[in-house]
C-alpha positions as CSV (number, residue, x, y, z in Angstrom):
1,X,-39.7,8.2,65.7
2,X,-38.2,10.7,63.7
3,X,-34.8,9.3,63.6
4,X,-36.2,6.1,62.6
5,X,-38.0,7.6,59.7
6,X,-34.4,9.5,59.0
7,X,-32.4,5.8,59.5
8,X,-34.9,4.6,56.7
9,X,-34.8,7.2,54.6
10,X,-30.8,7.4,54.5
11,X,-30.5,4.0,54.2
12,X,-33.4,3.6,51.4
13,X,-30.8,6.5,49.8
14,X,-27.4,4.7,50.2
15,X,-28.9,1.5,48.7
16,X,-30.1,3.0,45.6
17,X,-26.9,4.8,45.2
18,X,-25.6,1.8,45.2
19,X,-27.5,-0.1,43.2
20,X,-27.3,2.8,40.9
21,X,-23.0,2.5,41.2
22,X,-23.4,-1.2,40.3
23,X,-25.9,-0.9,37.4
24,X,-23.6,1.6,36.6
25,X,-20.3,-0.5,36.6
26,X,-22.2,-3.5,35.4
27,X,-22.9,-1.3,32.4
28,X,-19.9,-0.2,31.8
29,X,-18.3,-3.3,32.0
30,X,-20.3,-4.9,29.5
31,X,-19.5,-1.8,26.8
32,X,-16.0,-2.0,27.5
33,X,-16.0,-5.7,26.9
34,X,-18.2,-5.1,23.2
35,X,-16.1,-6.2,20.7
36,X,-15.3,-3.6,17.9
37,X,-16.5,-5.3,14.7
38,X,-14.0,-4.9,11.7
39,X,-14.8,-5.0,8.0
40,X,-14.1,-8.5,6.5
41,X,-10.4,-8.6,6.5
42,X,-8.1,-11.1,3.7
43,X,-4.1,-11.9,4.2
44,X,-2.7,-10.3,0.9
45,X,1.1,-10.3,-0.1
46,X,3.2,-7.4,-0.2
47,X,6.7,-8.1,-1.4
48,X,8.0,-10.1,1.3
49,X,5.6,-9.9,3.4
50,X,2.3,-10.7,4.4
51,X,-0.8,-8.7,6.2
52,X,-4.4,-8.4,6.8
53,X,-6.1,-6.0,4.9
54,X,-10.0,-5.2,4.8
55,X,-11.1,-7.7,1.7
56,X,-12.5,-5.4,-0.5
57,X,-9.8,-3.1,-0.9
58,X,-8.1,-3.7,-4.1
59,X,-4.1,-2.9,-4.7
60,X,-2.7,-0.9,-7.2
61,X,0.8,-0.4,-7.7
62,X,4.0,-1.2,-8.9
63,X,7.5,-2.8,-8.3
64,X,11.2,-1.8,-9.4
65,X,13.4,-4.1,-9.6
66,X,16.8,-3.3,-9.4
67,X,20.0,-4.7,-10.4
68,X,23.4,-3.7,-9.8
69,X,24.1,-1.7,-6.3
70,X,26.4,1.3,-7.6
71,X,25.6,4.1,-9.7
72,X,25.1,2.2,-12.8
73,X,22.5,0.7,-11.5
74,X,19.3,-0.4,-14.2
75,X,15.3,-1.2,-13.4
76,X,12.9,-3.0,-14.3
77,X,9.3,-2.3,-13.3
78,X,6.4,-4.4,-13.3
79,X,2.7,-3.7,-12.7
80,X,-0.5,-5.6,-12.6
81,X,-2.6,-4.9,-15.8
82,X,-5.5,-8.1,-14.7
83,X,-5.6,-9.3,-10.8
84,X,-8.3,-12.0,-11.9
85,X,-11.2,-13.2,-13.7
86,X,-10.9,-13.1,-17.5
87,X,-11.3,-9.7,-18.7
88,X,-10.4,-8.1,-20.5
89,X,-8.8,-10.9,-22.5
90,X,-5.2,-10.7,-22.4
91,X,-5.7,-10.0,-26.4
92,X,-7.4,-6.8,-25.6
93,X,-4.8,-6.0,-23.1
94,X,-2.3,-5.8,-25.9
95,X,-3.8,-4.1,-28.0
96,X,-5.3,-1.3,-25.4
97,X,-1.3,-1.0,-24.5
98,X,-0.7,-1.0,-28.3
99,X,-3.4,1.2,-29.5
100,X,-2.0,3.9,-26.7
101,X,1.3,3.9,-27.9
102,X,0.0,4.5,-31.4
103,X,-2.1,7.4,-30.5
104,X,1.0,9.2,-29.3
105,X,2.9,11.0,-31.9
106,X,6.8,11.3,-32.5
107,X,7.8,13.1,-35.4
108,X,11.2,12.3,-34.6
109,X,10.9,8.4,-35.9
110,X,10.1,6.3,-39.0
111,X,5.9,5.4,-37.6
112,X,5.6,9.5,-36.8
113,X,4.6,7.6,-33.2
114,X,5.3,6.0,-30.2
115,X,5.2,2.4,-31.3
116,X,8.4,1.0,-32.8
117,X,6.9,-2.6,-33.4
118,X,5.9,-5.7,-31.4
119,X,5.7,-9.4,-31.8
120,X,4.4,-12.2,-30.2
121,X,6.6,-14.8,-28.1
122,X,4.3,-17.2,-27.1
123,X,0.0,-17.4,-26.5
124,X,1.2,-15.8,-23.3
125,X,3.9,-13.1,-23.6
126,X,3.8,-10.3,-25.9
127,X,7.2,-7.9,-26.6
128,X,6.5,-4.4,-27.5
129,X,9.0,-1.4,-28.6
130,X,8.2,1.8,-28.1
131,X,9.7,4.9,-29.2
132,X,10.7,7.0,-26.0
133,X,11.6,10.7,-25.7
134,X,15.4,11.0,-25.2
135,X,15.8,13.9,-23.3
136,X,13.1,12.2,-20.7
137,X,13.9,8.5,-20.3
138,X,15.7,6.8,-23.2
139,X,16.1,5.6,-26.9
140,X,13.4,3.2,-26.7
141,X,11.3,1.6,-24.0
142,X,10.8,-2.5,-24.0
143,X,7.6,-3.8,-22.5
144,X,6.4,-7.5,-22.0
145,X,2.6,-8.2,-21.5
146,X,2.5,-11.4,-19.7
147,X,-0.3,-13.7,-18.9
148,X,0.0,-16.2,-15.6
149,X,-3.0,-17.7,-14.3
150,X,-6.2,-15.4,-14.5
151,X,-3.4,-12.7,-13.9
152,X,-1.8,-10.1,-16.7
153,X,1.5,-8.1,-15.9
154,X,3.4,-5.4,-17.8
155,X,7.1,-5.5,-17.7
156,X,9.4,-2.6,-18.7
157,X,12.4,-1.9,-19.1
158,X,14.4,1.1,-20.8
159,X,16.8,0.9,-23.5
160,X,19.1,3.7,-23.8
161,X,21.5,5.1,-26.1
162,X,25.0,3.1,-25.2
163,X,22.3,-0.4,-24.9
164,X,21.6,-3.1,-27.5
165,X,17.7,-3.0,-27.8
166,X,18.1,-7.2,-27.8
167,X,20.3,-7.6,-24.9
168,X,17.7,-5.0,-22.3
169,X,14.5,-6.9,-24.2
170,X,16.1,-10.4,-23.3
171,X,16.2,-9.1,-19.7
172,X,12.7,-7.7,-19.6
173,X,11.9,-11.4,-21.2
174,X,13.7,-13.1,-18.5
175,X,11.6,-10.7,-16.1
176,X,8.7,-12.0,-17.7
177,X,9.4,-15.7,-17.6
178,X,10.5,-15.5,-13.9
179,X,6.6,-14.2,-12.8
180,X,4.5,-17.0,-11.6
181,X,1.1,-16.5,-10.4
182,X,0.0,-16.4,-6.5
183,X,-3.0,-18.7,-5.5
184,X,-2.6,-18.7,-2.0
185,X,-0.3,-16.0,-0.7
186,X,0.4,-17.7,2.2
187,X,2.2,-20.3,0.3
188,X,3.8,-18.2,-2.8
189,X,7.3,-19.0,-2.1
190,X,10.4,-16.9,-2.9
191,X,10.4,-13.7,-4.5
192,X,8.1,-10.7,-3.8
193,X,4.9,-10.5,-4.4
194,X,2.9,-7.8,-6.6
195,X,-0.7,-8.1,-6.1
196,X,-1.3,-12.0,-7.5
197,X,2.0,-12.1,-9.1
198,X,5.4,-14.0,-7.2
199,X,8.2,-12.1,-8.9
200,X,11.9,-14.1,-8.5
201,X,14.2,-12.5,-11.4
202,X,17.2,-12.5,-9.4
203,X,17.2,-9.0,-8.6
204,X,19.6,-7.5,-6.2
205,X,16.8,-4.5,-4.2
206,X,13.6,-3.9,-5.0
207,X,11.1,-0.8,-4.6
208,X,7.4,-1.0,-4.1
209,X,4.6,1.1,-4.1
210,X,1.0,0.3,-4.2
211,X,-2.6,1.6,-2.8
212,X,-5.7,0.8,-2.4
213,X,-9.0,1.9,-1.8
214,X,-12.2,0.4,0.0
215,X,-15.2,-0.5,-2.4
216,X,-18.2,-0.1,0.3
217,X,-15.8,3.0,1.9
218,X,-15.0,5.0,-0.7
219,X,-13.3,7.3,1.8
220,X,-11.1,4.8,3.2
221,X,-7.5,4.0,1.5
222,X,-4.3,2.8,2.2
223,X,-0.8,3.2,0.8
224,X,2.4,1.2,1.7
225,X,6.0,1.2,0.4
226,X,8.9,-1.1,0.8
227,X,12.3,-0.4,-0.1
228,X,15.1,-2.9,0.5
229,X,18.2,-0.5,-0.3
230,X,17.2,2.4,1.9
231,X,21.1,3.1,4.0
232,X,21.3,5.6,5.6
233,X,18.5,6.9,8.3
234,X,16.8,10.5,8.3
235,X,16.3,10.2,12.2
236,X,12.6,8.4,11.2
237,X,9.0,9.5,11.0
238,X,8.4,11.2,14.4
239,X,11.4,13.6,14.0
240,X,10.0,14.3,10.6
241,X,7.3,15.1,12.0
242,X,8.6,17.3,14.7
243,X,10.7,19.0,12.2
244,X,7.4,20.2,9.9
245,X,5.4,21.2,13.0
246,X,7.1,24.2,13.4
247,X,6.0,25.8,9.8
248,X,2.5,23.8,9.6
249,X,1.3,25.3,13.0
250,X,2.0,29.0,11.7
251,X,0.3,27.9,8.3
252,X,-2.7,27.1,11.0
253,X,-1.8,23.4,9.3
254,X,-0.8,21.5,12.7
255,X,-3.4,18.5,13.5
256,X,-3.6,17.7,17.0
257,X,-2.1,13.7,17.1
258,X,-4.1,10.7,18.8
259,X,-1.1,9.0,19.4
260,X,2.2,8.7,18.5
261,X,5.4,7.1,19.9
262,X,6.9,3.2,19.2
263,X,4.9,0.5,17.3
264,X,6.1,-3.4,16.5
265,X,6.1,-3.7,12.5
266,X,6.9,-7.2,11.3
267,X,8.9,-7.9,14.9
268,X,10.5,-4.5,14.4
269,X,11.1,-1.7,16.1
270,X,9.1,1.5,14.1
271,X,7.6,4.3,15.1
272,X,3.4,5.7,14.6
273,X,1.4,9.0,14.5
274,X,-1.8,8.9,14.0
275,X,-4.0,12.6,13.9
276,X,-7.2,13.6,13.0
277,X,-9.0,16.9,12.2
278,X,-12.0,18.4,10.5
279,X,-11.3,20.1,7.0
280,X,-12.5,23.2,5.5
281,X,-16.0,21.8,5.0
282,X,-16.1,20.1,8.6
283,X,-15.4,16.8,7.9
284,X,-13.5,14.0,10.1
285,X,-11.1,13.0,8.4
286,X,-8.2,11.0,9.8
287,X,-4.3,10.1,8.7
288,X,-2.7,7.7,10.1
289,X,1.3,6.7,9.6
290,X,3.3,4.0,10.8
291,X,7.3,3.1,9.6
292,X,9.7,0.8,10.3
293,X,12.9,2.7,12.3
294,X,16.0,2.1,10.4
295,X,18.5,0.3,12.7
296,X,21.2,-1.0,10.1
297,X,20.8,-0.9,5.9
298,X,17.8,-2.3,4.8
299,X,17.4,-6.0,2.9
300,X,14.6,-8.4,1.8
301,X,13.5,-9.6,4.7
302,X,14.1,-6.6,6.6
303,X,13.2,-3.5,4.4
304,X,12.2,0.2,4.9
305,X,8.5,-0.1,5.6
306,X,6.0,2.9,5.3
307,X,2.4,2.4,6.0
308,X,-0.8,5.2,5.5
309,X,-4.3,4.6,6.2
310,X,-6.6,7.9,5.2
311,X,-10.1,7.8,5.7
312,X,-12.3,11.2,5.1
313,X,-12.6,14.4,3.3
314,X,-12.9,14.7,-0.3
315,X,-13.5,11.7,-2.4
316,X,-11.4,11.0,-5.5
317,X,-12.3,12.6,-8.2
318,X,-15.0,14.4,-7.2
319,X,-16.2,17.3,-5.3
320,X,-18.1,15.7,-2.4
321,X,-16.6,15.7,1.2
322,X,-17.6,13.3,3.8
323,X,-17.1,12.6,7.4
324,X,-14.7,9.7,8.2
325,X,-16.6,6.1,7.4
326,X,-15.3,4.5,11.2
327,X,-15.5,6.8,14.3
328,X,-12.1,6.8,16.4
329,X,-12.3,3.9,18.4
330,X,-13.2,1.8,15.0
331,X,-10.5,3.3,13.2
332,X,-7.7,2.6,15.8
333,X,-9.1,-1.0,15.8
334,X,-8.7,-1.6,12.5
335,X,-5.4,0.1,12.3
336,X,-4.1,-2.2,15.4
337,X,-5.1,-5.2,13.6
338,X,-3.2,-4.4,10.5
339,X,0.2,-3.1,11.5
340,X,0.2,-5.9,13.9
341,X,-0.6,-8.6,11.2
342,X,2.5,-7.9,9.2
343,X,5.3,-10.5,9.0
344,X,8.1,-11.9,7.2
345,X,6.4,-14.4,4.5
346,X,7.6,-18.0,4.9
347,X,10.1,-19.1,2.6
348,X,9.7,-15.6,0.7
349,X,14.0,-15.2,0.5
């Protein structure tokens, strides 16, 4: 009787278990197949390329253009003033850009400041001089404030010493005339891209740097550069990074990594690493890098490509820390769905 009652009891025991293994499994089977919910993501236009990038994140930045590949080499560099909408007017933008130069002095010129004189071309282009330190950039400083779409750009360009101001303006003008503006950045065509702006002025390289930050995550931004004339390799990110470890761990400045080895930017071979720490008011804060490993000297459709997403620690301008707005797994997620969005933009060269 008693072994009956033990029979029962063991196997009463071994039944829950195992009802208690596959609730358990069941369970975990149904987390790990939760999908991670992203923030609203939009496919943007960087240069040449195209990504998905959470949709209210809004780009700042700027593009060189260069021409001539020796060391003679000149710039231009355009930035977006307006991305949309209608203000402020493209009047005001003038004269904000006017006004500026105004309120800087010069003593060294005729106006006592840094506006030499401007002019309009047409309802949509203004040319500006300005005066320009010597000893910083160069004799004067050419700038077009253009108008396409609902968009405004600023060109510049510098004219120095050994230049005729009216050849280096007529460039910046071509500049201008060549900027169209991007509806759908899927379908901007050739040229490189600059927020809402398609910029084909027949340069020969091109440098771009912009960033952005979330609206709803305050904490969250991201910065990318592309450089089409990068040569010569400096072994790539993770040797960088090996290289620094050695004086940031005795600074107590070493961040234990996530993950780090080889990534797939744009169908290219690159390289991650991706930390996260706490800072000095305990704070999650996480830095994340991604680059494109350079294989043979870069071009348009295959440039240097450096990627950063920061979320965490002390907001901009101001003196209030906070913890990291997605937890690891989030983060990851969202970073995964980026760097594998880039990709060449059809018909971009």
């Amino acid at each position: 009787m008693m072994n009956m009652r033990r029979r029962s009891l063991i196997a009463i025991i071994i039944g829950a278990a195992l009802a208690l293994a596959a609730w358990a499994f069941w369970r975990h089977e149904i987390i790990m197949d939760e999908k991670i919910i992203l923030p609203p993501m939009k496919t943007i236009c960087v240069g040449r390329h195209l990504m998905a990038l959470p949709s209210d994140l809004s780009l700042r930045g700027d593009v060189d253009l260069v021409y001539g590949l020796d060391k003679n080499f000149k710039t231009v560099k355009v930035e977006v003033l307006r991305e949309s909408g209608t203000t402020p007017t493209f009047d005001a933008l003038v004269a904000k850009k006017v006004g500026e130069l105004t309120a800087q002095s010069n003593e060294d010129v005729p106006s006592k400041n840094m506006l030499a004189g401007w002019r309009k071309i047409d309802e949509d282009t203004v040319l500006i001089r300005a005066n320009t330190d010597i000893s910083e950039r160069g004799f004067f400083t050419a700038l077009v404030v253009v108008q396409r779409g609902a968009a405004v750009g600023l060109v510049t360009a510098d004219i120095f010493d050994h230049d005729k101001p009216e050849d280096i303006e007529a460039k910046a003008l071509a500049v201008a005339k060549s900027i169209s503006f991007v509806s759908d950045p899927e379908k901007a065509g050739k040229g490189t891209c600059l927020g809402p702006l398609l910029i084909d002025a027949k340069q020969d390289g091109e440098w771009i740097s912009v960033s952005g930050r979330s609206a709803s995550h305050p904490d969250v931004d991201v910065d990318i550069y592309v450089n089409s004339l990068v040569a010569e390799s400096d072994g790539g990110l993770l040797k960088r990074v090996e290289e620094k470890s050695g004086p940031m761990a005795k600074m107590g400045m070493l961040f234990k990594p996530i993950r780090k080895g080889n990534v797939v930017i744009a169908g290219r071979p690159g390289e991650e690493f991706l930390e996260s720490d706490k800072d000095e008011q305990g704070k999650v804060f996480r830095l994340y890098n991604a680059e494109t490993l350079l294989t043979k000297p870069s071009t348009f459709s295959e440039p240097s490509f450096t990627f950063h997403l920061n979320m965490g620690g002390q907001l901009p301008d101001s003196d209030q820390y906070v913890d990291a707005s997605f937890d690891e797994a989030q983060s990851l997620a969202l970073w995964d769905s980026i760097i594998k969005s880039i990709r060449l933009r059809p018909g971009s060269i």
